[in-house]
Residue, then its C-alpha position, 0 to 999 in steps of 0.5 A: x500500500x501507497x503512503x498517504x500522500x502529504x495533504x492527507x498526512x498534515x492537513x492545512x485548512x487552505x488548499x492550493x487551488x489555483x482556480x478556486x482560491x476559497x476552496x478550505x477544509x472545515x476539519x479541526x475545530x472542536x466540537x461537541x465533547x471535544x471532538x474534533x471535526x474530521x479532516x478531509x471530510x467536509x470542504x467549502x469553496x468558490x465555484x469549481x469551474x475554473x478548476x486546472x488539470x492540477x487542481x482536478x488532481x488534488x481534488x482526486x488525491x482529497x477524495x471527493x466525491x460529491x459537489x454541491x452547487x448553490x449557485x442559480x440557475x444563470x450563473x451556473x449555465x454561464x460556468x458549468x463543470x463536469x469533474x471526473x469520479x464526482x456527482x453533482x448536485x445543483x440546490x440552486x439559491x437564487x442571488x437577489x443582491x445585485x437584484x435589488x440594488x438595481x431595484x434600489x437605483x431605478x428610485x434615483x437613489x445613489x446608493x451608499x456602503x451602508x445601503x449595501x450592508x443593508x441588502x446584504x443582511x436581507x439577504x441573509x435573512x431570505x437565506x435562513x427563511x426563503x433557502x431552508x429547503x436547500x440547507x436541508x437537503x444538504x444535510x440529507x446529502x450530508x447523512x446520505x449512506x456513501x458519506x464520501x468526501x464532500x465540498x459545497x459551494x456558490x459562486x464566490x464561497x461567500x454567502x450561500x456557501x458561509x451560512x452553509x458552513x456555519x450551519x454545519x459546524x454548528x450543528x456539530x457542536x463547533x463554537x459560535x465564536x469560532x464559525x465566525x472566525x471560519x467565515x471572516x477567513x473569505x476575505x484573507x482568501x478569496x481572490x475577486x476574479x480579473x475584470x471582475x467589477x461592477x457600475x456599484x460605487x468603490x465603496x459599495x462594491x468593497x461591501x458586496x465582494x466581502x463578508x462582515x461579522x454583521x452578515x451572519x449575525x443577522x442570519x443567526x439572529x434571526x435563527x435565535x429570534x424567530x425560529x426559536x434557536x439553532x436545535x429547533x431551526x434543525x429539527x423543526x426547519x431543517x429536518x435534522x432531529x436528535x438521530x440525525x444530529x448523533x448520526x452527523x456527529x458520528x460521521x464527522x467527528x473524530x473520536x474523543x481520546x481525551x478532554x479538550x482545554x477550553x484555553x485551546x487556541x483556534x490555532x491548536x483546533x485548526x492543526x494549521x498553526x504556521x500557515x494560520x499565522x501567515x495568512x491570517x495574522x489580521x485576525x488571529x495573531x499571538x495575542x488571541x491564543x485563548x480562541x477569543x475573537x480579536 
């Protein structure tokens, strides 16, 4: 038998993609118990259609199996992508964001930064109201009998992607504090396509391209608020009771072989200390090795 190749041996939360700069691990972070997640499990990305003939082999060196595509119907026609040895599943979320400033616009308005940060929390609420058939059938991809390596994605790995992401590892038990650090780590990684623009004012646009505390914090808020809390968004919404929860749990976290420091940094639960430090210094440097947020 074949050693294990070097990404599986020391797995880094960042992998070098060429064409899919957000393309990241979720395994590392402590979950429920302590348990870690597992790595090379569960993966989120931007859009793999500009993936090279290097990067389809490092997806076949991680094992993954299945893609799920969140982009709409547009934007996936406009960049489809078949990969080898990977079934693909298309929940398509529809964008309204660029929608709706347009719409915002045709009143004469200019619009501002703070309009857009405000059409980016409507849309992460129509995420957490109008998409919950999508997160759910994630989760019954996720729960399905192959259990093969899987990545999820939209079109940046922002939004659609994030929330995804953040209901995942909340779900096993991953900290709050620590899914917000996992989805702020989009703006040290994504790389905005070239030509890439819009008509939006600078300032408008650096809020659309971005992700902000406030963007998830209103979805989890609204999950809080109006739906009573993450256990009964996933059983009530979702469809995710306390069988498939353990059954989650059972997949894709590691088994405990010891109790876990509630002192351990996010570096310690990423295995990624080095390459954390160089990439994403701005958010996590040596003065948070308590797993606070900066």
């Amino acid at each position: 038998m074949s050693p294990p190749s070097p990404s599986m041996q020391n797995p880094t939360r960042s992998l070098p993609f060429a064409g899919a700069s957000n393309f990241r691990d979720l395994g590392g972070y402590a979950g429920h118990g302590g348990r870690t997640v597992k790595w090379r499990r569960l993966f989120r990305s931007d859009h793999l259609a500009g993936l090279t003939p290097q990067d389809r082999a490092l997806l076949a060196e991680l094992g993954v199996a299945r893609a799920v595509d969140f982009r709409g119907q547009a934007e996936s026609a406009a960049y489809a992508y078949a990969l080898p040895g990977v079934a693909y599943h298309h929940l398509a979320i529809e964008p309204t964001v660029v929608q709706n400033a347009l719409a915002l616009q045709r009143t004469g308005r200019q619009l501002t930064a703070q309009d857009a940060v405000g059409l980016m929390q409507d849309t992460y609420r129509g995420f957490v109201r109008g998409s919950a058939p999508r997160f759910a059938e994630l989760f019954r991809l996720l729960l399905d009998g192959s259990g093969a390596p899987l990545v999820f994605h939209c079109t940046a790995g922002k939004d659609r992607t994030g929330v995804a992401a953040a209901l995942i590892l909340l779900a096993l038990g991953v900290p709050r504090a620590v899914v917000m650090q996992d989805y702020l780590l989009t703006n040290s990684l994504y790389r905005l396509p070239e030509g890439m623009g819009g008509h939006a004012p600078d300032a408008v646009f650096d809020v659309l391209r971005r992700v902000q505390e406030a963007f998830l914090d209103t979805a989890l808020h609204l999950v809080d608020h109006e739906f009573g809390g993450l256990q009964a968004y996933l059983v009530d919404v979702l469809g995710v009771d306390a069988a498939a929860q353990r059954e989650l749990a059972g997949r894709y976290l590691e088994v405990c072989h010891g109790p876990v420091s509630s002192g351990t940094s996010i570096r310690a639960l990423t295995g990624d200390t080095g390459r954390w430090r160089k990439l994403h210094g701005a958010m996590v440097d040596d003065a948070t090795a308590d797993g606070a947020q900066p």
